[in-house]
Structure formats: C-alpha cells, structure tokens
N, C-alpha and C positions, 0 to 999 in steps of 0.2 A: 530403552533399546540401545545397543551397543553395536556402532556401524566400522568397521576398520576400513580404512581410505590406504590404498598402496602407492607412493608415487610414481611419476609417469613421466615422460620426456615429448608425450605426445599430446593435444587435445586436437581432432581431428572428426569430421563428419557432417552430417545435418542432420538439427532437431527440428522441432515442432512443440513448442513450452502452451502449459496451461492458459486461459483467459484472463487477463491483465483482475489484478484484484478488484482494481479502483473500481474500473467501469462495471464491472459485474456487481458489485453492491448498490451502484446507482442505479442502472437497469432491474435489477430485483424488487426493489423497493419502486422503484418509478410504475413498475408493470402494475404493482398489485394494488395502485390507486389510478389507475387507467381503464378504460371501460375498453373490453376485448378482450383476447388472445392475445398476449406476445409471446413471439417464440424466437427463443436467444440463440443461436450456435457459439459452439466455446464458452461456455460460460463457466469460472474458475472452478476448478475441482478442489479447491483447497478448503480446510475446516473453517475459516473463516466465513471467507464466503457461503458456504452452506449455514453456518449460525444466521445470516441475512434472512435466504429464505425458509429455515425454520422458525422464525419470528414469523415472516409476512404470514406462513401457515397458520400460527396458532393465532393470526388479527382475521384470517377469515379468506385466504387467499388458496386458492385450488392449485400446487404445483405439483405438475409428472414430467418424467422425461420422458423423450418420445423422439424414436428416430436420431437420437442422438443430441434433440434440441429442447432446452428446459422450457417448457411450457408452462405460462404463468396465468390464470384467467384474473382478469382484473376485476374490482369491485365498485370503481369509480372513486371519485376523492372522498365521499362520504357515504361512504359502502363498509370499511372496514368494522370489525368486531370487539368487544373487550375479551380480551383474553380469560380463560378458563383459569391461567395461574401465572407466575411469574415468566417473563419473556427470558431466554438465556440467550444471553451475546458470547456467550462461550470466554475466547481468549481477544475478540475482535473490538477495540476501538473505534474503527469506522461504525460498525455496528452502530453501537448503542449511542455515538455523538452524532451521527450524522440520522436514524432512525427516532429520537428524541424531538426533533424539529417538526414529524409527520405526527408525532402521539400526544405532545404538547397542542393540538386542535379538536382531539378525539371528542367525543360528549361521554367520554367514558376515562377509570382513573388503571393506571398500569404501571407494574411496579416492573422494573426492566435491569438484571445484574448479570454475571458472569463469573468466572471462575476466580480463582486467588489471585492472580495476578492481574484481570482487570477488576479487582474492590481495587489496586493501590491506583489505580490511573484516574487523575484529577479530571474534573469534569464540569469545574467553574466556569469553564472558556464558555462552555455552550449554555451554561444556566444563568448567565449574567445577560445575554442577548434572549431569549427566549423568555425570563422574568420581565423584563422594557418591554414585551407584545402579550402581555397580560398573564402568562401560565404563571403557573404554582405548583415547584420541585423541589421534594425533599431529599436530602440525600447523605449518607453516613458523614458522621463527622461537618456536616454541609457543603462538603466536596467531592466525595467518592462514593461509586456504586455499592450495592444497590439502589436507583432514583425511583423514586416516585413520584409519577408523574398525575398531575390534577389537572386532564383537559378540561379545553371552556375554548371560548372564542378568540382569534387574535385578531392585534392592532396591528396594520402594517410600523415598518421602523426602517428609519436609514442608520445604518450601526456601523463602526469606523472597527476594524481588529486591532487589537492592542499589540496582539502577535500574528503573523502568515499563518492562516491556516486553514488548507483547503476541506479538511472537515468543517470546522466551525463556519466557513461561510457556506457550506454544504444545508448544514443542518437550518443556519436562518432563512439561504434559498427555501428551502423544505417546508418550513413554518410560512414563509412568505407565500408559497401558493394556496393556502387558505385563511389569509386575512384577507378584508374589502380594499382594496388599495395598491399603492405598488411599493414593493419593501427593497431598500437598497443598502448592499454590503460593499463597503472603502475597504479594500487593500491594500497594507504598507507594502509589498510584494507580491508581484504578482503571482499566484498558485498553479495549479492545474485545472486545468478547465474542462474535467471531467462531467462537470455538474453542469456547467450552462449547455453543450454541447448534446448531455443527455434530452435535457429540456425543450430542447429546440426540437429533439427528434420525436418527443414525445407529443408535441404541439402546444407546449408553453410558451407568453410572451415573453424573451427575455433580451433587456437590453446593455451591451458591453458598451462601455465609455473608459476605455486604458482600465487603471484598476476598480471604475466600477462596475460593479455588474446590478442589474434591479430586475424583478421579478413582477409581474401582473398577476396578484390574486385572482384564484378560483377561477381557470382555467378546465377548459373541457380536455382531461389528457386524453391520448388515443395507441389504440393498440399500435405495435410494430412489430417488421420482421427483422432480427438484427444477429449482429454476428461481435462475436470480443476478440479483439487483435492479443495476440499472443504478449505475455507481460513481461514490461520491460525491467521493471525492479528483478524478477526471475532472470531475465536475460541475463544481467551486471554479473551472477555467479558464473555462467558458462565464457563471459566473453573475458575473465579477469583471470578465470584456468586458462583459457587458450593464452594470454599475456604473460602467465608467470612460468610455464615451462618450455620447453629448449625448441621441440618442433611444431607449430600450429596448424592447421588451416579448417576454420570452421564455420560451416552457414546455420543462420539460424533464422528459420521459416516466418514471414507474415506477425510481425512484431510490430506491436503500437509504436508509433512515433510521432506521437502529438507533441507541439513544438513546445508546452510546456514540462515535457518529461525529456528534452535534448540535450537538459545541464551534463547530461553523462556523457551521448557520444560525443560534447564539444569539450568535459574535460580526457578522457579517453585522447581523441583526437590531441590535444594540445601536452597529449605528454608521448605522444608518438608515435601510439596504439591505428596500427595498420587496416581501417574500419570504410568499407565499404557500404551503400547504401544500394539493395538494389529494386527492380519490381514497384515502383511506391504507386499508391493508387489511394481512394479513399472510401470507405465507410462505415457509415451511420454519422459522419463528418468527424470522422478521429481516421489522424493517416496511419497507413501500414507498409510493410514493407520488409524485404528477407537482408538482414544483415550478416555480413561478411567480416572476420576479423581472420589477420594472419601474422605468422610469426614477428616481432616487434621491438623493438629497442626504446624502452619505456625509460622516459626521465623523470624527474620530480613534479609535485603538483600542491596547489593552494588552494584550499576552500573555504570561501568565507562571506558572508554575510549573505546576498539572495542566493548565492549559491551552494551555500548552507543548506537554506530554507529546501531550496528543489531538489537534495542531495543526500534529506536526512535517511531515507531508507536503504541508503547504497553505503553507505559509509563505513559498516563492521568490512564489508569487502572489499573497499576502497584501500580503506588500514591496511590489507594484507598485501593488496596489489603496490603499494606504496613501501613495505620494507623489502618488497625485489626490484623496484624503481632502482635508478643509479642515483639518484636525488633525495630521495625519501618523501613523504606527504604529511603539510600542515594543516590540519584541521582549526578553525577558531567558528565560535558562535553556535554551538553546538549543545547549547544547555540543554534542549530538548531530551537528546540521548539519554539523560539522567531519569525521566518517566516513561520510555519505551516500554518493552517486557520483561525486561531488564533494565537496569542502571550501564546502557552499552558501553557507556566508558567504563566502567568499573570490569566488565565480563571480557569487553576486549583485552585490557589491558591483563587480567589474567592469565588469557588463552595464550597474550604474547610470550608472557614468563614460561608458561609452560613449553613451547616453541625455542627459550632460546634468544627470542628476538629482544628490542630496545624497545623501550617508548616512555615518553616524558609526558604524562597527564598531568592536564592543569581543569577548572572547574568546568570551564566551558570547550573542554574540545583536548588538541593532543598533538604528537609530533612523534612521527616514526622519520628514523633515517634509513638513507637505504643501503643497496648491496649488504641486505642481512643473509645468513645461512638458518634455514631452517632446520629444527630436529626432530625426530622422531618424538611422538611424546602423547600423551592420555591426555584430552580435551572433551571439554565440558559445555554444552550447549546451554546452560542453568534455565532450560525451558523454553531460549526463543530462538527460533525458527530461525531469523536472520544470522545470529551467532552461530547456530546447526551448520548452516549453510556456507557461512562463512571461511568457519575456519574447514570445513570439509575441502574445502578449495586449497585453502595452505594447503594441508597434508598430500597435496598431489606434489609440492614443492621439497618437502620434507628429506630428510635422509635416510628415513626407516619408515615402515607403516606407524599408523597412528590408529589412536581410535577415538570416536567420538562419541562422549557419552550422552546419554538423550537428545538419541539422534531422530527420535521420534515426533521431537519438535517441530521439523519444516514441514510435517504435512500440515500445519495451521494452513501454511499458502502455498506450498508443493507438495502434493503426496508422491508425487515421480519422480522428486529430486535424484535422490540415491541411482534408480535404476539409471538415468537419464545421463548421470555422470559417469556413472562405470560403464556406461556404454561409448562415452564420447573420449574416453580417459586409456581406452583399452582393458 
C-alpha cells in the first residue's frame, strides 16, 4: 500500500491512540492461564497483539469481544491444550519470546514460528535461560524461529541477563510461575515493568529488590477486570509531528505513563519539547494520564546506554525529530536496531537519503545533525511498522508530498495510524 503524507504547518487536536502493546500481550497471555473471565478495555488493536491472542485460542482459550471489551475465559495454569498445528506469532517478537516461557512447562510438544521476517529474529536470549529450568528447544539453525518446544517440568533458576531485556526476563517470569520454587531474574538495567505489575494484578507472588525481580511458583492466578492505557511507544509519532512543524498544540488522551517507559517524556523534556502532564491517576497499577505537547524550540539530544535500552523502540522517530533539532541527535549503543524488523539502522539511514538529510552511521547507533531541510521524496517502510510510521511523520516536515511505500506495515501495532494522523495534521 502506498500512503501519500502532505506537509502541514499545523499538528493540532485530541486523540485517543490504541492499547499500549506491551501490556496487552502480557494481560492476553496472563488471562488464558488464569481461572475466570477477564475482561480487558482497550486492549491493542494492532496485528501484533492479536497474533497473542490467536495463539492463546489455538492452546485452548475461549476469546470474544463483547461490549467493546476482549473477553478472555481462562483455563488455569495447567488447563492449556496442545495445539491442533503450528502456533503463528505472525510479525511479533513479544509473542513468541515472551509466550515460550508459558509452553516450555506444557506436558505437550508445540512447534511456534512466524512470518519471514520473524524466522531472522534471534531467539538465544530466551533459549539459554529456559534450557537452565530443564526445557528442550529446538530451533533453525539453533537460533531462529521456527522453535520447537519439548514441555516437561521446570526447575526454578536465579538467571543474571547478559543483555536488558524486558522480554527475556518476561519470558523466565513466565517459566518461573510453573516451577516448585522461586525463580529470580538480575537486571543489568532496569526494564519495564510491565510484567511484574501484571503479576501482581493477576494475584502472583512477586517480589522487586532494585533490579531484582523473583517469582513464586504455581500460584493460583485470578480473573480481572482491567482496562490498557493508551500507548506510549504510538504516542512518540504524534507528539514528534506536533515538534517538527511550525504551529502545534495537541492533547493526547489517557496514555500509559509507567515510570519505566518516561525515558521519552524526560528526553523530550530535556531538549525543550513543551510537554505537559495532565489528569494522572492509576490503573491496574500502571499510571495514566492525558498528555499535552505545544509548539517548541527543540535542541539537541544524546542517547546512550540505559537510555538506549528504554529508547529502543522510539528511536526511528527520534532520528527524524533530531534532524529539525537545532543541535541534531547522538545515538550510541544501539546494536539492538540491527535485529529489529528491519536492520533500523541500515532502513533509517536510507529513508534519510532519500529525504535529503545527513546522517553518519556507525555499527552501534548514528549521528544526525540538525537544522536539516527536508524534501519531498518516495519512502520506503521495508516492512516495519516503526519505519512506516516514522518516516510518515517526516513527510509532514517535507517540502512536497511524499509517499510511503508499504505503508501497510504499521498496522502490525497501529491500524489507525494513517486515519489518526491526517486528522490531527489537517
């Protein structure tokens, strides 16, 4: 699909953006080993997230929507089914790293893959902790999807990350609430704490010590009635159009603000970005809150090492907001990028040529300067969503229309992107 973006001088209005990804895969997956009903409000409309609960369906989970709220009947922790045939995580990572943790305990074997672009995404991180609690995963190549997974019983395990990553300790959380014992994950950085949060809500013991978190095996979960704060990785696109063009002023509705996803509005904040916080309140114990961004005088910015880490999924947008900076923006530590859904450094730096713009890539990260002039110019999403989304935000900066090709990508985690923007864009 080919989406043409006009540029604008305005970003202006109030939204109301989809159910944050993270917690909607955790809540999905939490329900349908839960004994009850849970019934979610907001829960993300994006293809991602639905590969979640099209998984828990085919392991035996009963989901409808109803009233507007995805109702999920749980089966208890050892309720679930073997699957009829291969589980499809579609284009979704979370998925199938963090959903791996639950089927590595199963008494049954499930072979679990996705599209072409997740066969290339490595899948070591989670098979090296999950082999230490006794499972047996085979996997292409011995690294990449499709895995195959050989439930059996687990050992609880205290596992240290080699690298930050709130999947990977997602997934050993996941594994841990069906071993006898208590299983704990060391954090070199601290993550998002989408998962213990869940946990808690679900009526799991879990207990935070700084970067540890530990899990008490085989726990009785319990149904809930819960609601998903609008997402904030989705917000970064709208609040970095309202930054890059000439008149702003935009609210944007009931948006997660768990203090481990603030690396944004505190570097936002710190390059000058006009961001108000209003309404905060809390629940399911993740804050929320309608944020406020207005016209801005945006300086340069640095990101680098935990703030890498909490940063990685804003950063194709970051790029762009960083070459209308008066300063420009340094990325370092950013090797991650390179196994996204793309190689993002390699797709940013593309889209920049095609724009026009500078940028100096090096292995782990980049360097855009600022006061760039964008141009009009055919852009390329190479499939992922973030990119889509991305550069769809330049083009509001641009000096002709653009177009963006495969533009069909963001509804992995927006399907209302497009409408959402040309409404708030004029």
């Amino acid at each position: 699909m080919r989406e043409q973006i006009s540029p604008t001088s305005v970003v202006s209005g109030a939204i109301q953006l989809p159910g944050d990804k993270s917690i909607s895969h955790r809540y999905g997956m939490l329900a349908a080993i839960a004994d009850g009903v849970t019934r979610i409000e907001n829960y993300s409309s994006g293809a991602d997230c639905q590969s979640t609960l099209a998984c828990m369906r085919a392991l035996g989970a009963e989901i409808e929507v109803r009233n507007g709220k995805t109702c999920i009947h749980g089966r208890g922790l050892d309720g679930l089914r073997e699957p009829a045939e291969m589980l499809d995580a579609g284009n979704s990572g979370s998925t199938i790293r963090m959903l791996s943790g639950i089927l590595a305990a199963q008494p049954f074997v499930t072979r679990i893959g996705g599209d072409e672009s997740l066969t290339r995404r490595p899948m070591a991180r989670i098979m090296t902790p999950l082999q230490e609690m006794n499972a047996r995963i085979e996997a292409r190549d011995h690294r990449f999807p499709p895995l195959t997974i050989h439930g059996t019983k687990l050992r609880p395990l205290e596992y240290t990350l080699p690298v930050a990553s709130a999947q990977v300790k997602s997934c050993v959380l996941f594994a841990g609430l069906y071993a006898d014992g208590r299983t704990t994950v060391h954090e070199p950085i601290r993550t998002r704490d989408h998962t213990e949060l869940a946990l808690r809500e679900f009526g799991a013991d879990v207990d935070v010590q700084k970067r540890s978190i530990t899990v008490t095996g085989r726990p009785r979960l319990q149904a809930r009635e819960l609601r998903v704060p609008g997402d904030l990785s989705s917000a970064a696109f709208f609040l970095v159009a309202a930054l890059i063009v000439g008149e702003s002023n935009l609210t944007i509705h009931s948006v997660g603000l768990n203090p481990t996803r603030s690396a944004l509005l505190d570097l936002l904040s710190e390059m000058g970005a006009r961001i108000k916080i209003l309404d905060l309140s809390s629940i399911g114990g993740e804050l929320i809150g309608d944020v406020q961004v207005q016209k801005s005088t945006i300086r340069g910015g640095l990101i680098e090492k935990a703030r890498t880490a909490a940063l990685i999924d804003e950063i194709p947008v970051l790029a762009v907001l960083g070459a209308a900076s008066d300063e420009g923006v340094v990325v370092r530590d950013a090797a991650e990028l390179r196994v996204k859904e793309t190689d993002r450094i390699a797709t940013i730096a593309e889209n920049f040529g095609r724009l026009g713009l500078s940028i100096e890539v090096h292995e782990d990260g980049f360097e855009v300067p600022g006061r760039q002039k964008f141009h009009a110019a055919e852009l390329d999403s190479f499939g992922d969503h973030r990119i889509a989304m991305a550069f769809s935000v330049a083009a509001l900066a641009a000096d002709g229309p653009c177009v963006v090709e495969g533009a069909e990508a963001a509804s992995v985690s927006f399907p209302e992107f497009f409408d959402t923007l040309h409404r708030v864009a004029g």
